[in-house]
VODREN-260401 format. One record per residue (C-alpha): residue number from 1; x, z, y. Coordinates in Angstrom, 3 decimals, padded with zeros to 6 digits. Layout:
% residues N
[NUM,[X,Z,Y]]
...
This chain:
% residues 178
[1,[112.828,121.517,101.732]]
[2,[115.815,119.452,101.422]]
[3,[115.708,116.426,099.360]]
[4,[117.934,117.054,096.257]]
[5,[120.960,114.306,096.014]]
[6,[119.700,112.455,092.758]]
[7,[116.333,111.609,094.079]]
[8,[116.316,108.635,096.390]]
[9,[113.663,108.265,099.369]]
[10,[111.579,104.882,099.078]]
[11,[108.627,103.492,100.514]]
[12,[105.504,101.583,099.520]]
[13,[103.436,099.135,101.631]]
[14,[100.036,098.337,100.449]]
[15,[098.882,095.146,102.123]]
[16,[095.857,093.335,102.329]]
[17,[093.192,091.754,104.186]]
[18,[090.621,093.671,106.475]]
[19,[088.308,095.807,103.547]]
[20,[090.207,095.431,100.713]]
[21,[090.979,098.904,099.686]]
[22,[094.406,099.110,100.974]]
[23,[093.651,103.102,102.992]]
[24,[091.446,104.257,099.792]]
[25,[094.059,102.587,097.538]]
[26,[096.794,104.502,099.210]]
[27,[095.417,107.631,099.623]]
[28,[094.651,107.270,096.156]]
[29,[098.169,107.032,094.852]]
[30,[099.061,109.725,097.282]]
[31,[096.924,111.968,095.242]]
[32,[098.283,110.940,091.969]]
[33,[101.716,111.493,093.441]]
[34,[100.762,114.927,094.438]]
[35,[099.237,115.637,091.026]]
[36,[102.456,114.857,089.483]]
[37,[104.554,116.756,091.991]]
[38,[106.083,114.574,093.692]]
[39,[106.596,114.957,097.312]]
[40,[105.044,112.297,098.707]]
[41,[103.396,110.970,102.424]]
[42,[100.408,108.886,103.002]]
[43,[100.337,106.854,106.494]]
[44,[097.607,104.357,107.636]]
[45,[099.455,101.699,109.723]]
[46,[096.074,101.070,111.902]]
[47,[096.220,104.891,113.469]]
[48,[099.510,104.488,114.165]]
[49,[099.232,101.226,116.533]]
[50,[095.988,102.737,117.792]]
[51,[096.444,102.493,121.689]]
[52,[094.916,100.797,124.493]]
[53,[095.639,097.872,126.016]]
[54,[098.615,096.216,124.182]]
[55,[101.080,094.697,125.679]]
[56,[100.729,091.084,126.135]]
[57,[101.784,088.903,123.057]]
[58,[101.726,091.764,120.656]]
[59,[097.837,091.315,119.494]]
[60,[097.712,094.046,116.959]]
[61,[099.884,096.835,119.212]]
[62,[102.739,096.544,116.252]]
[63,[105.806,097.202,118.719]]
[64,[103.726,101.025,118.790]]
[65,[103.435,101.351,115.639]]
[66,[106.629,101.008,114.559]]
[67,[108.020,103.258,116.982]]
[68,[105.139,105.567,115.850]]
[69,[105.988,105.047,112.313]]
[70,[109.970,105.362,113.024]]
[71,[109.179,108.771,113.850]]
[72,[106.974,110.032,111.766]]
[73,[108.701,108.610,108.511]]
[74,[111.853,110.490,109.671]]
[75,[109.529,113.565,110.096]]
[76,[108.265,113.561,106.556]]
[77,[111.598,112.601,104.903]]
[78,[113.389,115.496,106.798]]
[79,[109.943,117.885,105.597]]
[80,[111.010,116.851,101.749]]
[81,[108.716,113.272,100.871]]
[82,[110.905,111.095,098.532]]
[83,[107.678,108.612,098.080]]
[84,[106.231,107.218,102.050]]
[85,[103.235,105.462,101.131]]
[86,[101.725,102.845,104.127]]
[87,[098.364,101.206,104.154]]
[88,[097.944,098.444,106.736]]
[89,[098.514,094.949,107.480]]
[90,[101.908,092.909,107.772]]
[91,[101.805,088.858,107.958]]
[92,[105.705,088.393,107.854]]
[93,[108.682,088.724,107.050]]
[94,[110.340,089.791,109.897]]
[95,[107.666,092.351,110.266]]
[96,[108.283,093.468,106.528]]
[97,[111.818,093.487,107.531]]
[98,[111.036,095.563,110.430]]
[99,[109.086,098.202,108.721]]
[100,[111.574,098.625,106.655]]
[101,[113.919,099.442,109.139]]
[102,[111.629,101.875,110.912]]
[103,[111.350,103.879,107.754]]
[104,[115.077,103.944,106.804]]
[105,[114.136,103.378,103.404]]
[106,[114.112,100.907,100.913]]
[107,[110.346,099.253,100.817]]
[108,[108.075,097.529,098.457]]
[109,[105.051,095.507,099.382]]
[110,[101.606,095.194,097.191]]
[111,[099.349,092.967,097.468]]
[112,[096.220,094.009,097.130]]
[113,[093.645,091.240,096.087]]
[114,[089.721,091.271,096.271]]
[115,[087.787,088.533,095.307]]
[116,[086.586,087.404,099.438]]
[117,[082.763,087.920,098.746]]
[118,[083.069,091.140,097.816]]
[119,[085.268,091.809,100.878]]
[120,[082.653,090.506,102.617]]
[121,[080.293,092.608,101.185]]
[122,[082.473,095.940,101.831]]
[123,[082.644,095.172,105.689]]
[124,[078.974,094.261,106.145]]
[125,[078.421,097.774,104.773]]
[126,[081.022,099.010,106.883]]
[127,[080.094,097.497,109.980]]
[128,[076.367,097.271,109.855]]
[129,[074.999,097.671,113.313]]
[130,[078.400,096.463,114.844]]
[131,[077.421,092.790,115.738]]
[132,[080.347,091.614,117.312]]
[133,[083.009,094.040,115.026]]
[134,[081.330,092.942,112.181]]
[135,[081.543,089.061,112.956]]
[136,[085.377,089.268,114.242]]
[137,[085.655,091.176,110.336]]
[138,[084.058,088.516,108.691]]
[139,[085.992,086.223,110.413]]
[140,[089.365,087.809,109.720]]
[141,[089.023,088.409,106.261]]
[142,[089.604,084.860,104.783]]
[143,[091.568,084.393,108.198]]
[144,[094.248,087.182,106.788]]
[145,[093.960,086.155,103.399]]
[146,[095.094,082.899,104.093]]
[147,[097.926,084.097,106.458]]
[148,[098.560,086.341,103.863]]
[149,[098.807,083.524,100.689]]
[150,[100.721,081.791,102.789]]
[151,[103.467,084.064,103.859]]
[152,[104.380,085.789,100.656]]
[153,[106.326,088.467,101.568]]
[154,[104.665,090.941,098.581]]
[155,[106.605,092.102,095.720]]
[156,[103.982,092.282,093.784]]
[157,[100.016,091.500,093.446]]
[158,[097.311,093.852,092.200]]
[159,[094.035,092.285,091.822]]
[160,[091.233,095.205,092.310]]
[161,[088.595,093.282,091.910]]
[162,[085.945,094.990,089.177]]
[163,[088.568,097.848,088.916]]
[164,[087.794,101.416,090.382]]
[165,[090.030,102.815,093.289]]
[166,[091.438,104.954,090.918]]
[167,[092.494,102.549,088.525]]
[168,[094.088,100.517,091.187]]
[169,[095.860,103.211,092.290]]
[170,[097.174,103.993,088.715]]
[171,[098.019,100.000,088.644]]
[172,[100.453,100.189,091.819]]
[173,[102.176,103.347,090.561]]
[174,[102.743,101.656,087.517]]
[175,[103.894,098.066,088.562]]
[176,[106.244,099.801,091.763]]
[177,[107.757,102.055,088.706]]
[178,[106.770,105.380,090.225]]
């Protein structure tokens, strides 16, 4: 289905650190998009860089991912989406900047804040038995945050802590203007 002239294509990056909500957030607003009929696509960043071993100096495999996600954007725009929606992880700029350019579409970047105990709390229940995935988790979490803080390359913040994934999701619709 072609995408009619007066609707223009953007993208939506929800970002956060490890167990924040950022896939169940997305998939979230994915839905809502779909209940309101509007074509939409819902990508997790973290199956797109998912590939063993990574090259040297590229830690989290993102050179894959955004050839992955280069691809696949341009395979959802052509099938009709006029709303990309991305849950993963990106520290800077010049990553935001080249995510953007891999989905030939303007972007916008949440935030999406947890209070860290209760992050803490989702990833012990996520990884319980996992010693040493659970510890490197841990680890990360305040880790990202503060990588995160510092770096500032969100639009806007949604704090979902105490709020339900569905009225997060409702939240980042509303502040992105969708």
């Amino acid at each position: 289905m072609p995408i009619p002239p007066s609707i223009s294509c953007s993208a939506l990056l929800i970002n956060g650190t490890v167990g924040a909500g950022k896939t169940s957030v997305a998939e979230m607003v994915g839905d809502l998009l779909t209940d309101a009929g509007v074509p939409n696509a819902v990508i997790d960043l973290d199956w797109l860089r998912r590939s063993w071993p990574s090259p040297a100096g590229d830690r989290f495999n993102v050179a894959m991912s955004l050839r992955n996600l280069r691809s696949v954007a341009r395979n959802y725009r052509d099938a009709g989406a006029v709303r990309i929606v991305l849950a993963g992880v990106v520290e800077t700029r010049v990553e935001r900047d080249r995510h953007e350019d891999a989905l030939c579409v303007p972007l916008s970047v949440c935030r999406l804040r947890l209070d860290l105990p209760l992050v803490r709390e989702r990833l012990v229940q996520r990884h319980e038995g996992k010693g040493a995935a659970l510890q490197w988790h841990l680890a990360r979490s305040g880790e990202l945050d503060t990588i995160l803080e510092a770096a500032a390359i969100e639009d806007f913040t949604v704090s979902a802590t105490g709020l339900s994934i569905s009225s997060t999701a409702k939240t980042v619709l509303s502040t992105v203007g969708w």
